[in-house]
N, C-alpha and C positions, 0 to 999 in steps of 0.2 A: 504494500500500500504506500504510494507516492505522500510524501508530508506535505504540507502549504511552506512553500519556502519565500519568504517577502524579501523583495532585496531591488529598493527603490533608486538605483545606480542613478537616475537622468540627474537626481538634484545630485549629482559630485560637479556636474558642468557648470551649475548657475548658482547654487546657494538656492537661499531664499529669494520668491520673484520682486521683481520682476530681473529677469534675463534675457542676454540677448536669442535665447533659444527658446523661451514659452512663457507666457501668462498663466496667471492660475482665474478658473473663470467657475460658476457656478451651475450647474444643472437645470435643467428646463423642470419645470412641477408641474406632472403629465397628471390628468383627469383621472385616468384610469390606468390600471399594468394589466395584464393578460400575457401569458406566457405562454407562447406560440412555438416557441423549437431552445431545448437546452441540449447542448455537447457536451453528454454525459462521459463521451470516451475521451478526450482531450481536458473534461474536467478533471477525470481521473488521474491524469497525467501531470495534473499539476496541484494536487491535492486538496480540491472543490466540490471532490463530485459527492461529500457529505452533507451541502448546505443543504437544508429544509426546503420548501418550497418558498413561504416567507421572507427566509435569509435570503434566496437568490431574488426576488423582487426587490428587496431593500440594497442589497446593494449596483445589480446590473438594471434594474428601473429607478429607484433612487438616488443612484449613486452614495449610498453610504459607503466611507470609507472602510477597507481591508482593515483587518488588523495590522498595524505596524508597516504600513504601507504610505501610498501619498497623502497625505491629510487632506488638498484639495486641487481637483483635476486642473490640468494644464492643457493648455491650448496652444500645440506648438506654431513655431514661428517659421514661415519658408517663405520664397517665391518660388518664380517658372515662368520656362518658356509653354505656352496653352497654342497648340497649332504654330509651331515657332513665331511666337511673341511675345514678348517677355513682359511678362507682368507680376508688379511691385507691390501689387495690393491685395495677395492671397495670405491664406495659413489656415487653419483648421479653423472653419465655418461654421462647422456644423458638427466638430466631434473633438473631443480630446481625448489624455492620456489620461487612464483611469489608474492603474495600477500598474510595477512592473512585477515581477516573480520567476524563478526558475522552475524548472520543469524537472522530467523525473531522469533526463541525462545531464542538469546541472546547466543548461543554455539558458540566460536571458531572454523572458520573451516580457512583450506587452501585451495590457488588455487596455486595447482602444476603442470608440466611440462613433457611431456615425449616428444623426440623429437624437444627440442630445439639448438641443438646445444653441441658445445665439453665443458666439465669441466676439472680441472686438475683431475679427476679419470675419464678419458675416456680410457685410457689404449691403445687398438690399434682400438677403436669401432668409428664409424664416426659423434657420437654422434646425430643421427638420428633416426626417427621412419619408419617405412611402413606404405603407406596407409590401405593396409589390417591389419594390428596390431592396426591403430585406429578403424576400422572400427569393428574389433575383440571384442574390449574393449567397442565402442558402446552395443552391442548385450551382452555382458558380466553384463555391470552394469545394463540394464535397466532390462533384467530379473530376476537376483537374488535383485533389489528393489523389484519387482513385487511379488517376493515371498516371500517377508521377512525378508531377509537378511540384515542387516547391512554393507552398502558396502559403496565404492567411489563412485562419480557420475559424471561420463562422460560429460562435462561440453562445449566443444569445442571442434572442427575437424575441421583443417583448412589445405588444402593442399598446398603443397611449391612447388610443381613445379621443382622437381630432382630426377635426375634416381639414386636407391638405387642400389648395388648390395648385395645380401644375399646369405648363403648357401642351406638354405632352405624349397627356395619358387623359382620360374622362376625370371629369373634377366635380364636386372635392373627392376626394378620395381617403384613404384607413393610411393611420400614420402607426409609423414604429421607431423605438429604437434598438440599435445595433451595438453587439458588443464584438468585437474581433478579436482574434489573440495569435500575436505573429510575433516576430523576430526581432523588428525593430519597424520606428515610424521616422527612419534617419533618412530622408528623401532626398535624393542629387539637388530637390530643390532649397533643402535645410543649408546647403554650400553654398546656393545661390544667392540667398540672402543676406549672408556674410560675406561674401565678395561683393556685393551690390554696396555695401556699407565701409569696403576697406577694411573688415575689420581680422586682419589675419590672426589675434592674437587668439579670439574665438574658433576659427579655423583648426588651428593646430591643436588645441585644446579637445574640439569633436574628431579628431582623427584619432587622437589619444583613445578616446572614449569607446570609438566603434573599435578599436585592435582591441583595447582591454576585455571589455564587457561584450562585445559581437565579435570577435573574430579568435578569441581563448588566448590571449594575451600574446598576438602577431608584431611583427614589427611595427612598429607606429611609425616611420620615414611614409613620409606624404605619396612619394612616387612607387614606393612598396604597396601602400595601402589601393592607391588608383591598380596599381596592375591586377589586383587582386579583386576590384569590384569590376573590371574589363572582365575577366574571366568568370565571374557570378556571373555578371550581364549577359554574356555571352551563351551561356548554358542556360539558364531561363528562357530566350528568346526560343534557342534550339527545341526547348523541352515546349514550348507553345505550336511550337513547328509542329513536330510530334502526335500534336495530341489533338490539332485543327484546329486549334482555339486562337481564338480574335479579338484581346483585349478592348481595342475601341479606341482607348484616348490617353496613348502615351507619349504624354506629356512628360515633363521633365519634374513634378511634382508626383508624379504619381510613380516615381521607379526608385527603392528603395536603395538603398548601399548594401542588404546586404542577399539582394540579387533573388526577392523575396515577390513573387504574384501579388498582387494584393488593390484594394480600390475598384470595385464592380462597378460599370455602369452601365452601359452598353453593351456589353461583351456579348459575342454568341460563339457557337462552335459552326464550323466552316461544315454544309452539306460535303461537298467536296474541295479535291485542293486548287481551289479559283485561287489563283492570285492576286486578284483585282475585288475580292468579297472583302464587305467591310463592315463592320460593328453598328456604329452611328451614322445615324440619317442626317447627321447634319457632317458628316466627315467628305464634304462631296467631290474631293480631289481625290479621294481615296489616298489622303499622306499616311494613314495608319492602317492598310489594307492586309490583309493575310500573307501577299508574298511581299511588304515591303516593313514588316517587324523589325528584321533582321535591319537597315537602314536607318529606323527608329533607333534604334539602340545604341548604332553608331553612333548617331548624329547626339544624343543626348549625353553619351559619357564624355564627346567633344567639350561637352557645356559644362559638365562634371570637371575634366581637364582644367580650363580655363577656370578657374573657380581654383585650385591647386597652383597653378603660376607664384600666388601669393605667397608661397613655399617651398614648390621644387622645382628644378631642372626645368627646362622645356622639353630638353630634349631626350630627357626619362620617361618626362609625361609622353612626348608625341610616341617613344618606343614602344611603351605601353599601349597604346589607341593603335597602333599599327597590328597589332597581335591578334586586334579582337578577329578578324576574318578566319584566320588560320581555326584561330581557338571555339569559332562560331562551326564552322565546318565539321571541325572534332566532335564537338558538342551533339550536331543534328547526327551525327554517325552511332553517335553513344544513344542518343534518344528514339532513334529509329531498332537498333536492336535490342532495346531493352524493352518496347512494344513488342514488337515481333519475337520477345522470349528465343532470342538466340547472340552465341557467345559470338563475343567477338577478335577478331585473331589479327587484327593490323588489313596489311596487303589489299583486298578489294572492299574493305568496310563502307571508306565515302564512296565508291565507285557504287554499292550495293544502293547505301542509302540516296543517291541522286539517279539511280535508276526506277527505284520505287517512286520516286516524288515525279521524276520527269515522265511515268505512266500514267501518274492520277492525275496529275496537272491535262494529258492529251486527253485523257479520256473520260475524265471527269466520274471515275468510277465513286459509290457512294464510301468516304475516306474510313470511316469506324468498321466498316462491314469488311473492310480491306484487310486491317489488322486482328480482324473478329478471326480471322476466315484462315490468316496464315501465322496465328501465334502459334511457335516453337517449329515452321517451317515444316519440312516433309512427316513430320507427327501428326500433322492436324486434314493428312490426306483425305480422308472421310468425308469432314465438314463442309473442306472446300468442293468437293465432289457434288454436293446436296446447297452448294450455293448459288444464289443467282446468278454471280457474277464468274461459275463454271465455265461457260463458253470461251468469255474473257481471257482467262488463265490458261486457255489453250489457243489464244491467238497470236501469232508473230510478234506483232508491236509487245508483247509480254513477254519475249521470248529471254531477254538479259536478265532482266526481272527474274525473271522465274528460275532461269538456272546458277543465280546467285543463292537464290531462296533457300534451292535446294541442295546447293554445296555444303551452307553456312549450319555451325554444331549446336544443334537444340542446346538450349541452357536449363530452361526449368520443365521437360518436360513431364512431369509428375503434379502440374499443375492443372493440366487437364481432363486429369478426374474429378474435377469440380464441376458440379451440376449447373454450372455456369457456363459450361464447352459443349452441355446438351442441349443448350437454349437454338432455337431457328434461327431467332436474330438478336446481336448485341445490343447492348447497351447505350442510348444515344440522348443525346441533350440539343437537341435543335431547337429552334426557335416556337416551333410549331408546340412542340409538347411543354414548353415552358409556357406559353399564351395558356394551355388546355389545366393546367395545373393552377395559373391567376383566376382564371375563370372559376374556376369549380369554390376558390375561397371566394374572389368576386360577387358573385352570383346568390350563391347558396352558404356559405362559412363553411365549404365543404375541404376540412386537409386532407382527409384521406390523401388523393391523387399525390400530396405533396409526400405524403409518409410511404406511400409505395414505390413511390422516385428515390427515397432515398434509400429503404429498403433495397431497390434493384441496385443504385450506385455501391453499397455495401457489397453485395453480393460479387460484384464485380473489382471491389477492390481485392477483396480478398481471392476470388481465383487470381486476378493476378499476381499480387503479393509483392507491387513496388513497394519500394523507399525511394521516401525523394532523393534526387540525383544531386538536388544544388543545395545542399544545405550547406552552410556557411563555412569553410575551414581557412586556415592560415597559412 
């Protein structure tokens, strides 16, 4: 049984507020709590999952504080570039830092806030969430764990009890708040804002910070540190690559340092591997499309870089940012056979992995049925025999593909004797079943549909039995 271990590290940066890195700000006082979804396994994990029912209203609806924890929430302080434009007048709007605590291998995490209420960076926003946006973010984080991903982890849903009005969704609409619990809320845009200020002494201080307490006591040298959040960065994007998943709006606020998924808003999973599918309706250049993440990412740790100048090298920094391709490439090689549940042995790995993506990109085959179809490669002969997309797998244009496929050494194959390789069709999160799952709470206050989704995403994590691939080292 994992202990509550409290270990409020952010205040060694600032003292008592105000600092140049958060405000401390107070809680919105909702009408009403109703407790809509609690992560009972991840509370486990951090020794929560004893609170009462009550306990957990009071402190993830009321914000009562932890024992020996922060005494009151902080509202960290960033910028960003928002569609590269840099704007000076953001930071947590709409959510703070509730608590920090270690978990049951001894990491740093946070429990943060969406939906709590107004901060001074609320600008003209009501400092609120939607129930469908938590509900969004459900469906969001437990899938890409499922697959592997190194993400946040949706932690609480709890509803308040106020009509939102929104542009666009039907208004008013059911309001909630959000509690998340991740790694850190240390954002490429938390640098921005201290380089926006000059103020390098704070800089060096937060580098300190993330090597001690986020990276298990790494080198703190600023151009060590950058190379090392290149290569997070780098393997997240890959592991999104991977999994068909389409953030939406990355932005340079919204990408952590410690190379961590996280911030839902728009996101969907890609039917197929379009390159040009994209998240948000209002993204109409497609600058954060499915095939151009990888781009994204670049171009964001450039701004990360630049923000670093005030400390190191240029031309450590720039050594660093030249890496991320090579290191991106690796990444989608490692992310694609750790789908596909097969070892990987050097020699034609990216050759295997840009064979499989340059099929699905031609042929626009459906992308999850892909990996449903041929995890652990010539093991899963059967399945793919009794799949639709049988004809496919014996046609030419598939022909590199396939006898990569089939070279390459099962890794887990003892995995699929889970009644999850008996199913007709895999597990899938598209936009269509996520509409069909708001509706049914919409409509009628019906979760079922919501608890059978994540039921199946269960079920699916465990046949396949990832860990995440990016979690944080030194």
């Amino acid at each position: 049984m994992t202990a509550y271990s409290p270990a409020p590290r952010i205040l060694e940066l600032g003292g008592p507020p105000p600092s140049p890195f958060y405000d401390a700000v107070r809680a919105a006082d909702f009408p009403k709590l109703v407790l809509r979804y609690r992560n009972q396994r991840w509370a486990a994990r951090i020794g929560l999952d004893g609170l009462g029912a009550e306990a957990w209203l009071d402190h993830f609806g009321r914000f009562l504080p932890l024992p020996d924890n922060l005494r009151e929430p902080l509202a960290l302080r960033y910028h960003g570039h928002q569609f590269r434009t840099y704007n000076p007048d953001i930071g947590d709007g709409r959510g703070f830092l509730f608590a920090q605590l270690e978990d049951d291998a001894g990491r740093l995490l946070d429990l943060g806030t969406k939906g709590s209420g107004k901060t001074p960076y609320s600008r003209f926003g009501d400092g609120r969430l939607t129930l469908k946006g938590g509900v969004r973010e459900i469906l969001a984080t437990e899938m890409l764990e499922a697959l592997g991903v190194y993400t946040s982890k949706s932690f609480s849903v709890i509803e308040t009890g106020e009509a939102l009005s929104r542009n666009d969704e039907p208004s008013p609409t059911r309001s909630c708040v959000l509690v998340r619990l991740s790694h850190s809320h240390v954002r490429f845009g938390t640098f921005q804002r201290l380089a926006f200020e000059n103020d390098a002494e704070s800089i060096e201080r937060l580098v300190a910070y993330c090597a001690a307490h986020l990276e298990g006591g790494a080198d703190p040298d600023p151009a060590a540190f950058f190379s090392r959040v290149v290569a997070r960065t780098a393997r997240l994007v890959a592991d999104w690559t991977a999994a068909g998943f389409v953030h939406g709006v990355l932005n340079t606020d919204n990408m952590t340092v410690t190379g961590e998924s996280f911030d839902y808003g728009p996101w969907r999973f890609a039917p197929t591997a379009d390159p040009g599918f994209t998240a948000a309706y209002f993204d109409q250049t497609g600058l954060y499309a499915f095939g151009r993440q990888a781009e994204a990412g670049a171009w964001n740790l450039a701004r990360l870089g630049g923000c670093l100048t005030l400390l190191a090298p240029v031309d450590a920094l720039n050594a660093a940012l030249a890496s991320y391709g090579d290191l991106y490439r690796e990444a989608l090689a490692d992310g694609f056979f750790r789908r596909l549940g097969l070892a990987r042995t050097g020699g034609d790995d990216i050759r295997l992995a840009n064979a499989v993506l340059g099929w699905l990109d031609a042929t626009r085959a459906p992308y999850e049925r892909f990996f449903f179809d041929w995890f652990c490669g010539r093991e899963s002969a059967a399945r793919r025999t009794a799949s639709p997309l049988a004809r496919d797998y014996e046609s030419p244009e598939f022909g590199e593909a396939k006898a990569l496929l089939l070279a390459a050494t099962p890794e887990r194959p003892g995995r699929l004797s889970h009644p999850y390789f008996a199913q007709s069709e895999p597990c899938t999160m598209l936009i269509d079943e996520v509409e069909r799952v708001w509706s049914s709470i919409a409509e009628a206050d019906d979760w079922s549909p919501l608890a059978a989704k994540i039921d199946a995403i269960a079920a699916m994590r465990e046949a396949y039995g990832f860990s995440p691939s990016a979690a944080p080292t030194s």
